[in-house]
C-alpha positions as a Markdown table, in Angstrom:
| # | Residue | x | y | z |
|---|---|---|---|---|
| 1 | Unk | 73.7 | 110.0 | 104.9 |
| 2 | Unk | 74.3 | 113.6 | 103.9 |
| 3 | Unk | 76.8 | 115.4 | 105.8 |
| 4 | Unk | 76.6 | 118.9 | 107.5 |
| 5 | Unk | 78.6 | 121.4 | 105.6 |
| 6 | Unk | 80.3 | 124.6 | 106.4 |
| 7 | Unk | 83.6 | 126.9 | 105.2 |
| 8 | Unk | 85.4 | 127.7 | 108.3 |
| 9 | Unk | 87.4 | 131.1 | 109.1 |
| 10 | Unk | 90.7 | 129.7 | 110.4 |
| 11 | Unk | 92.6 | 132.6 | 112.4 |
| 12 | Unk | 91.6 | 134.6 | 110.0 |
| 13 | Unk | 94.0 | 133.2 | 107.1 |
| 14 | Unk | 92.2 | 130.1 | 105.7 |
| 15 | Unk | 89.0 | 128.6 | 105.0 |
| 16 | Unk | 88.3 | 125.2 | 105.2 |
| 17 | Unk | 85.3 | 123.0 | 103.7 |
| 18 | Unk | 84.1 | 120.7 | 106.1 |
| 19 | Unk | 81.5 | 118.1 | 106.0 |
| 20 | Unk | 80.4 | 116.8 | 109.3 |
| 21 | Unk | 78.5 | 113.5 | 109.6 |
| 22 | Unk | 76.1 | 113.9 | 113.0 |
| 23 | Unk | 74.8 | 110.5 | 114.4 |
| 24 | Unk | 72.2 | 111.0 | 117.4 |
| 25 | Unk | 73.3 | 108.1 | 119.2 |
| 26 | Unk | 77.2 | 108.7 | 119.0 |
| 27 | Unk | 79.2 | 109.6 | 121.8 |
| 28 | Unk | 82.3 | 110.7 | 120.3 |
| 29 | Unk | 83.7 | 112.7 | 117.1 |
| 30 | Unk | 86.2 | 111.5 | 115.1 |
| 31 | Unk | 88.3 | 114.0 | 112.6 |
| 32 | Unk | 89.7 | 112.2 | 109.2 |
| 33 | Unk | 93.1 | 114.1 | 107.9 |
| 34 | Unk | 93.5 | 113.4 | 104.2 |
| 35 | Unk | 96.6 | 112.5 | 102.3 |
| 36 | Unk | 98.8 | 114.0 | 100.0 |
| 37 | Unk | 96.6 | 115.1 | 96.6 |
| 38 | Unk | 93.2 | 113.7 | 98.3 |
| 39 | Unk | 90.2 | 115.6 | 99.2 |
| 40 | Unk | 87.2 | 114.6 | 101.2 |
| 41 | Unk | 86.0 | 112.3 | 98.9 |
| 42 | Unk | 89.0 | 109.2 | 99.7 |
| 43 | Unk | 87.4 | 108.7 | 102.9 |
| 44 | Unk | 84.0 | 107.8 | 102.0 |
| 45 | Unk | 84.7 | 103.8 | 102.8 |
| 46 | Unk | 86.2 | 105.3 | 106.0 |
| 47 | Unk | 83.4 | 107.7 | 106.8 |
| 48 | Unk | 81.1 | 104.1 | 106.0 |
| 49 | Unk | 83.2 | 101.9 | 109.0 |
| 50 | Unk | 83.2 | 105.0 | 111.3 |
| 51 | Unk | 79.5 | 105.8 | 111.0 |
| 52 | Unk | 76.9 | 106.2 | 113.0 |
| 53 | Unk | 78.6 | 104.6 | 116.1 |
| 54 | Unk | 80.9 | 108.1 | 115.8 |
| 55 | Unk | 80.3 | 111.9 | 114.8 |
| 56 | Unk | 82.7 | 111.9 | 111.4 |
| 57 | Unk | 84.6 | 115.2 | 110.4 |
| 58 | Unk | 86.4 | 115.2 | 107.2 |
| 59 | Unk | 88.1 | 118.4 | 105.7 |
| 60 | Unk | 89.6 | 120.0 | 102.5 |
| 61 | Unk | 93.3 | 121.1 | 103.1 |
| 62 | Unk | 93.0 | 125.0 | 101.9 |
| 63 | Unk | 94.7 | 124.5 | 98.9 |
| 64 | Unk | 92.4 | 121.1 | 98.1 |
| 65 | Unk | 89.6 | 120.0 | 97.2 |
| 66 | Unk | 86.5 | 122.6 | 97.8 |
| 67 | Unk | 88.6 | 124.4 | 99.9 |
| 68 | Unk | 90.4 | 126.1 | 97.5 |
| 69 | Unk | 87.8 | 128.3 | 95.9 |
| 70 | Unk | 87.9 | 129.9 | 99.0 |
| 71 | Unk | 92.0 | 130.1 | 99.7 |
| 72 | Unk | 94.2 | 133.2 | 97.6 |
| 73 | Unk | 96.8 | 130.3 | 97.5 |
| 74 | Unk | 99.8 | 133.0 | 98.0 |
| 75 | Unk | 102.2 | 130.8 | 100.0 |
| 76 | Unk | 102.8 | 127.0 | 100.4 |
| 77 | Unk | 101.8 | 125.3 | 103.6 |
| 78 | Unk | 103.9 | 123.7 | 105.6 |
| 79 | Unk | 103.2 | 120.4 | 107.8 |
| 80 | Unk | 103.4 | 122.6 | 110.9 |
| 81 | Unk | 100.8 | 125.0 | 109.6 |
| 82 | Unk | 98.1 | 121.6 | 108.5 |
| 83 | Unk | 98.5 | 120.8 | 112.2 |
| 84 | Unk | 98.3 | 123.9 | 113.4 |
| 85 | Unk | 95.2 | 123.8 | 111.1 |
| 86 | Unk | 94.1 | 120.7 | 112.5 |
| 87 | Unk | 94.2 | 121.8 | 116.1 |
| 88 | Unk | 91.5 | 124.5 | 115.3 |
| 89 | Unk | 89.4 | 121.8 | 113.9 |
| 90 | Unk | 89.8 | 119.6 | 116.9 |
| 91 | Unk | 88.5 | 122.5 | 119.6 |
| 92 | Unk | 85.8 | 123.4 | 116.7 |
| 93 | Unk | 84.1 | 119.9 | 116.1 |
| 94 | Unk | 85.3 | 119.1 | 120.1 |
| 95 | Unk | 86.7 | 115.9 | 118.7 |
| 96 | Unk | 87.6 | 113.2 | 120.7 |
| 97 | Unk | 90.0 | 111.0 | 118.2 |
| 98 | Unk | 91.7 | 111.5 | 114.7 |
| 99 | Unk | 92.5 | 109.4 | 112.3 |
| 100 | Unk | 95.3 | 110.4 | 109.6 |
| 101 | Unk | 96.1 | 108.5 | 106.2 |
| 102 | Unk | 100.3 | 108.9 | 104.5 |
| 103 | Unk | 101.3 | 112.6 | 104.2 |
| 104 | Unk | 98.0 | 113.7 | 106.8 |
| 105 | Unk | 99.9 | 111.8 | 109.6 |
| 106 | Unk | 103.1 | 113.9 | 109.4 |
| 107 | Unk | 100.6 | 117.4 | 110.4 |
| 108 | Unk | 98.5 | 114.7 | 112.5 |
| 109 | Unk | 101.9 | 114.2 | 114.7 |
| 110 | Unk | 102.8 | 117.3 | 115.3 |
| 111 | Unk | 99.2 | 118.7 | 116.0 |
| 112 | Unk | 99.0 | 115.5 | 118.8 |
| 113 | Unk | 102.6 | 116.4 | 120.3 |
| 114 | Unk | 100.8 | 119.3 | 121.0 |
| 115 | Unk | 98.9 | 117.3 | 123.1 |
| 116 | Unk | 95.4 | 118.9 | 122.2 |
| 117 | Unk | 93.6 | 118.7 | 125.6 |
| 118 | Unk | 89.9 | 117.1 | 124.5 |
| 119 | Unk | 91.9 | 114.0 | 121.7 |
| 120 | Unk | 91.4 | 110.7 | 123.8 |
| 121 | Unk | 93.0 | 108.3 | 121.3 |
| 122 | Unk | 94.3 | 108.8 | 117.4 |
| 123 | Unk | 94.4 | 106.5 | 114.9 |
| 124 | Unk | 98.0 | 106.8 | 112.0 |
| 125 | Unk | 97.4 | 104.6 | 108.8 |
| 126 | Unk | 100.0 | 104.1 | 105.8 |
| 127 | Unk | 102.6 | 106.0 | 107.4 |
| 128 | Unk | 106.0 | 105.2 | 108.9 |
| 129 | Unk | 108.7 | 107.4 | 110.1 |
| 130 | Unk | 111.5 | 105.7 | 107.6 |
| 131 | Unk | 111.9 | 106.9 | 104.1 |
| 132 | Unk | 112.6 | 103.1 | 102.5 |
| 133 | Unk | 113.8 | 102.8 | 99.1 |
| 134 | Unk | 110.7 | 102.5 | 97.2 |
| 135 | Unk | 109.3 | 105.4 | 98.6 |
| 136 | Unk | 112.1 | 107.8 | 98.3 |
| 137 | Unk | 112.1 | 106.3 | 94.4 |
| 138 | Unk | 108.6 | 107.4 | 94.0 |
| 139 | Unk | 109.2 | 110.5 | 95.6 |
| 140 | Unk | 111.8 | 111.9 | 93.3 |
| 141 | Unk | 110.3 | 110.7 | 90.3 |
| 142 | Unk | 106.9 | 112.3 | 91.9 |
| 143 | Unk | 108.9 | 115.9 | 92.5 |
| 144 | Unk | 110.0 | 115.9 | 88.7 |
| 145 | Unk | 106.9 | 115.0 | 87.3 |
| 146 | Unk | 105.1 | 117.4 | 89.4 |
| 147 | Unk | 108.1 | 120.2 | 88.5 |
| 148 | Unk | 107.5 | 119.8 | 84.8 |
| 149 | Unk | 103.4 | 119.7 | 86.0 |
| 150 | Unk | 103.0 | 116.4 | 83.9 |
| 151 | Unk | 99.8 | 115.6 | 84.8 |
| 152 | Unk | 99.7 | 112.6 | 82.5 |
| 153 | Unk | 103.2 | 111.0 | 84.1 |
| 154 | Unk | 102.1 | 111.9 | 87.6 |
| 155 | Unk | 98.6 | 110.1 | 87.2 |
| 156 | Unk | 100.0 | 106.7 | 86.2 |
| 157 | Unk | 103.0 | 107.1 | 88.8 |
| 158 | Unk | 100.4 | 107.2 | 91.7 |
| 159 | Unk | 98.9 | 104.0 | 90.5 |
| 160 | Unk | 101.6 | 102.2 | 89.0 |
| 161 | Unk | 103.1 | 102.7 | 92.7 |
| 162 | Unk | 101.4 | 103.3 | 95.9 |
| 163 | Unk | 98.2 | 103.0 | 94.2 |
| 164 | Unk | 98.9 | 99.4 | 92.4 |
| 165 | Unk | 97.1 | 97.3 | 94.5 |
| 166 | Unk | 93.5 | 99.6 | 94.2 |
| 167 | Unk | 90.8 | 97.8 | 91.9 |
| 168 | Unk | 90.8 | 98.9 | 87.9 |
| 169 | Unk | 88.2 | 101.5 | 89.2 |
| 170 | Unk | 89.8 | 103.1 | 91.5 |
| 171 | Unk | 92.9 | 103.5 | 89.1 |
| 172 | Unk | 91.4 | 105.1 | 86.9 |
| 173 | Unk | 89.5 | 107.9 | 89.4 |
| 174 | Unk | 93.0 | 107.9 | 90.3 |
| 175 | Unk | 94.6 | 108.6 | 87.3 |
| 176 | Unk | 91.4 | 111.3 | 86.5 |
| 177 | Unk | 91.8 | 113.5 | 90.4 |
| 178 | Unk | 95.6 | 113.3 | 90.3 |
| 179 | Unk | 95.8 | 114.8 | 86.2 |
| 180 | Unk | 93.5 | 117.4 | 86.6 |
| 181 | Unk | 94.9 | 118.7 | 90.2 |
| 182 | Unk | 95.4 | 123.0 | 89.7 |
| 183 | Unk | 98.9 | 124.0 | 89.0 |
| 184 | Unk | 98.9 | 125.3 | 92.4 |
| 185 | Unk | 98.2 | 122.1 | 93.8 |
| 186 | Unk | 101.3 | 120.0 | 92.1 |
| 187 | Unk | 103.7 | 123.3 | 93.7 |
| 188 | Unk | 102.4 | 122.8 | 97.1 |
| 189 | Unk | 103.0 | 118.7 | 96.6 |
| 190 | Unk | 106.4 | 119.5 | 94.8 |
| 191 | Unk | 107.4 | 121.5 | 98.2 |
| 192 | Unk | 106.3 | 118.6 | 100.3 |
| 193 | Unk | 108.1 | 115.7 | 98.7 |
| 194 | Unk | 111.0 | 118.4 | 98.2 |
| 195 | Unk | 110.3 | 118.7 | 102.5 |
| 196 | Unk | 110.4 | 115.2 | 102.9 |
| 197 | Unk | 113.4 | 114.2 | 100.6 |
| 198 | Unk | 115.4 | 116.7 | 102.0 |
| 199 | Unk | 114.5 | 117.0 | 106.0 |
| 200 | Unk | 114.9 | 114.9 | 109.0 |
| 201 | Unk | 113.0 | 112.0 | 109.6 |
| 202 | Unk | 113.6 | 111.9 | 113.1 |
| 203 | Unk | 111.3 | 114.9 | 113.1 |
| 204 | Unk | 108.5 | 112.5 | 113.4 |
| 205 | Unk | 110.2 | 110.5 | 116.1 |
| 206 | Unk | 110.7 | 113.6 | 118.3 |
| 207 | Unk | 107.2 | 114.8 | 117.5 |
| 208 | Unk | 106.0 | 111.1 | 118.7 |
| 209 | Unk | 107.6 | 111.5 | 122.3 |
| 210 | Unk | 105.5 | 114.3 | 123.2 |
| 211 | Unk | 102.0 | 112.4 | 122.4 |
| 212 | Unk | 100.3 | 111.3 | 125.8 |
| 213 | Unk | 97.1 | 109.2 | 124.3 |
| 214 | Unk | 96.8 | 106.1 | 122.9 |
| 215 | Unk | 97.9 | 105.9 | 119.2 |
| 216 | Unk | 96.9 | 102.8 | 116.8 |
| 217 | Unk | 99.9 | 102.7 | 113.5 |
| 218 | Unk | 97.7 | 100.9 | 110.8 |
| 219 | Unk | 99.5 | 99.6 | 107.8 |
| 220 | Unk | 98.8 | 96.9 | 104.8 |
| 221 | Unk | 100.8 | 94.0 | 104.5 |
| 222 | Unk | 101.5 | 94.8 | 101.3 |
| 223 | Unk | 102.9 | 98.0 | 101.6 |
| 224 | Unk | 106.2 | 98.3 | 100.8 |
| 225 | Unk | 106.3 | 102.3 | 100.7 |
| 226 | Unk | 104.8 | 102.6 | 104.9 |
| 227 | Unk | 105.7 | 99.1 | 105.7 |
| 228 | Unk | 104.1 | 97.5 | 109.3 |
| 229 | Unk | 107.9 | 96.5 | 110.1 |
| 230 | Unk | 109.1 | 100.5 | 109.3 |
| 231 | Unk | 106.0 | 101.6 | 111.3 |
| 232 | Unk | 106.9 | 99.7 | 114.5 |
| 233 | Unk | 109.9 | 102.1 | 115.2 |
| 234 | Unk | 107.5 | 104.3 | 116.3 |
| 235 | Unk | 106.7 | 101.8 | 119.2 |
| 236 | Unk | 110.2 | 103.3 | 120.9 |
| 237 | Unk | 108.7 | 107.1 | 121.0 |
| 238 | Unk | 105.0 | 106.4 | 121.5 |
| 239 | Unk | 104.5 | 105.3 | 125.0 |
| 240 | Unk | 100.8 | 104.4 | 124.3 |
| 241 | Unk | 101.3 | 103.0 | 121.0 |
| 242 | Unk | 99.4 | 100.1 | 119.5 |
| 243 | Unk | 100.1 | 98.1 | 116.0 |
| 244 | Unk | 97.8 | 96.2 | 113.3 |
| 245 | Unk | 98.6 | 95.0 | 109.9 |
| 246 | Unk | 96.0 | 94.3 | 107.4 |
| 247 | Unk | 96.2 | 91.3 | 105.6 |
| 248 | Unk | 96.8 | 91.1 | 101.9 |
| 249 | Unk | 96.5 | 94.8 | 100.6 |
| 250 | Unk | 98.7 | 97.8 | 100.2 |
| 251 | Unk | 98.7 | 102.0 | 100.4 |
| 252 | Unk | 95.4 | 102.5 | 100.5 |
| 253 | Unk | 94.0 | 99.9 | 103.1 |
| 254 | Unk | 90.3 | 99.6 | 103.2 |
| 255 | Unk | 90.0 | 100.8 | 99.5 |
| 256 | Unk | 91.5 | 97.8 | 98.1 |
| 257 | Unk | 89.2 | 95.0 | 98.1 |
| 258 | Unk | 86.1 | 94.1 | 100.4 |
| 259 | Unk | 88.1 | 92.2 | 103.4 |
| 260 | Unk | 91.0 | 94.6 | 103.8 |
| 261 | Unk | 87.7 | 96.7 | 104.5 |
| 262 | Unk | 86.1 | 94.3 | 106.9 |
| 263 | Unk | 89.5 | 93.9 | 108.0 |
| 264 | Unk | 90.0 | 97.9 | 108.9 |
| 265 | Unk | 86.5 | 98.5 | 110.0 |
| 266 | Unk | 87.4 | 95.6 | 112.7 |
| 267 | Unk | 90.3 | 97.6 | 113.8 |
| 268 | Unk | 89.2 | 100.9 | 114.2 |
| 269 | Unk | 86.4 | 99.8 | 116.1 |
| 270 | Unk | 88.2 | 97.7 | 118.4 |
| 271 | Unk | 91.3 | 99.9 | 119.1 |
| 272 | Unk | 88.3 | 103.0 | 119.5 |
| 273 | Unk | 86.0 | 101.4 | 121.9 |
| 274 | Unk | 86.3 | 102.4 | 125.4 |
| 275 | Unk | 88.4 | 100.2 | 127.8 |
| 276 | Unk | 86.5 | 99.2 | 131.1 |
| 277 | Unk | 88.5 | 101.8 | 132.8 |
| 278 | Unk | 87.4 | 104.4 | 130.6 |
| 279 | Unk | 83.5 | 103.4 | 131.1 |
| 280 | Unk | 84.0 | 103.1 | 135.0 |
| 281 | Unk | 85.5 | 107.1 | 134.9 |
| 282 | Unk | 82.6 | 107.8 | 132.8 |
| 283 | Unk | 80.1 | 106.6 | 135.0 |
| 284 | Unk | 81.6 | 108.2 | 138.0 |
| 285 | Unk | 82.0 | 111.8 | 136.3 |
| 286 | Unk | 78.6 | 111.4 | 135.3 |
| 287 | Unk | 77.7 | 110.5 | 139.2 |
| 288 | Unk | 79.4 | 113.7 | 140.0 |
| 289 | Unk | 77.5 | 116.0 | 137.5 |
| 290 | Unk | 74.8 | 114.6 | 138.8 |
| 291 | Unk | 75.5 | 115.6 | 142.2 |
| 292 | Unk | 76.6 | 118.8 | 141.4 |
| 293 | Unk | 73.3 | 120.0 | 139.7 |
| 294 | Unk | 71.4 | 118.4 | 142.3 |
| 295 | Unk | 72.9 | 121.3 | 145.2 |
């Protein structure tokens, strides 16, 4: 399964890897949104449940990953700018759904309360709009670390924390991506945990009252950090939102052990299929094409 790969001009300020995986007999395009520190290589599981029943689009934030041989790195992107960022992708690829993990879903929000005219449905994991206590103590000891640029510290803090619940493996790719991240790389995380410790949460909120498509919140039961009882708050703003909690794992979902990745590939799958109603418009839109070519 090799992807597609291209650099994309965006607006003229940013290039962005992108590695899209075509399937012949999909329908739809799904775009993955990474998390804090991750690149395109955390979603390979993901890419795995997705494909081929979708198109899969993941992407290198421009500071990231192998994006950022082709970035000047001269100012530190905001949230706002990663959706705005993320909009362009959508109209590029002509995406249907999205599907954020943690820190992506705060750009992911925004770029859907923008209410991007082709995204049918949109998919949040390991996010919540609440700032609980074990997540704001990761955070500041995350912003020191990262402050000093102490790689060693900040490797073992990812996995001693969010990461605790990944098999020995995983820790220690972990512990290898997170300590040998570019300077530049631990600024532009040090000014989004300094963001997020210091802002707003009800920015989310607010941001969640504009979005008009279905939205699945998918978190681990284990998850103290984005807990599924934290998450459900958003089921106040969203009008179309939908919940699911898989069992027994943490942070990082369908990483953590074979059934939490059973367990996710379920989910997705269910929550993206289309609903009767959607098939029935389908059919009759098609009847109409049809119709219309034939005059």
């Amino acid at each position: 399964m090799r992807p597609e790969i291209a650099v994309l001009d965006i607006q003229g300020q940013y290039r962005v890897y992108t590695e899209f995986y075509r399937a012949d007999a999909a329908e739809k395009t799904i775009i993955l949104v990474n998390g804090s520190m991750a690149t395109t290589a955390s979603f390979a599981q993901t890419v795995k449940n997705l494909h081929p029943q979708y198109n899969v689009v993941c992407y290198d934030q421009p500071y990231a990953g192998k994006s950022k041989a082709h970035n000047r790195h001269e100012r530190m992107l905001t949230k706002e700018i990663e959706g705005q960022i993320l909009l362009e992708l959508i109209e590029h690829f002509a995406a249907e759904h999205v599907m954020s993990f943690s820190w992506g879903s705060a750009a992911t929000l925004l770029a859907l309360a923008n209410r991007p005219r082709r995204v049918e449905k949109a998919v949040i994991s390991s996010f919540s709009p609440v700032l609980s206590e074990p997540m704001r103590d990761y955070l500041e000891l995350g912003v020191d670390y990262l402050r000093a640029c102490d790689r060693d510290r900040m490797g073992h803090l990812v996995n001693n924390t969010i990461g605790k619940h990944l098999p020995s493996l995983f820790k220690r790719y972990n512990y290898r991506h997170v300590s040998s991240l570019a300077e530049h790389e631990y600024e532009q995380m040090h000014f989004h945990i300094g963001h997020v410790l210091n802002s707003d949460q009800l920015c989310y909120l607010k941001a969640a009252k504009q979005i008009d498509v279905p939205v699945l919140f998918m978190n681990g039961e284990w998850d103290e950090y984005t807990s599924p009882g934290d998450a459900l708050q958003f089921g106040q703003h969203v009008r179309h939102s939908h919940f699911t909690t898989i069992r027994s794992t943490g942070h990082f979902l369908d990483m953590e052990h074979k059934s939490a990745c059973q367990d996710s590939r379920h989910a997705l799958l269910e929550f993206l299929k289309p609903t009767h109603e959607e098939n029935r418009s389908r059919y009759y839109r098609h009847v109409q094409e049809h119709h219309a070519r034939a005059m």
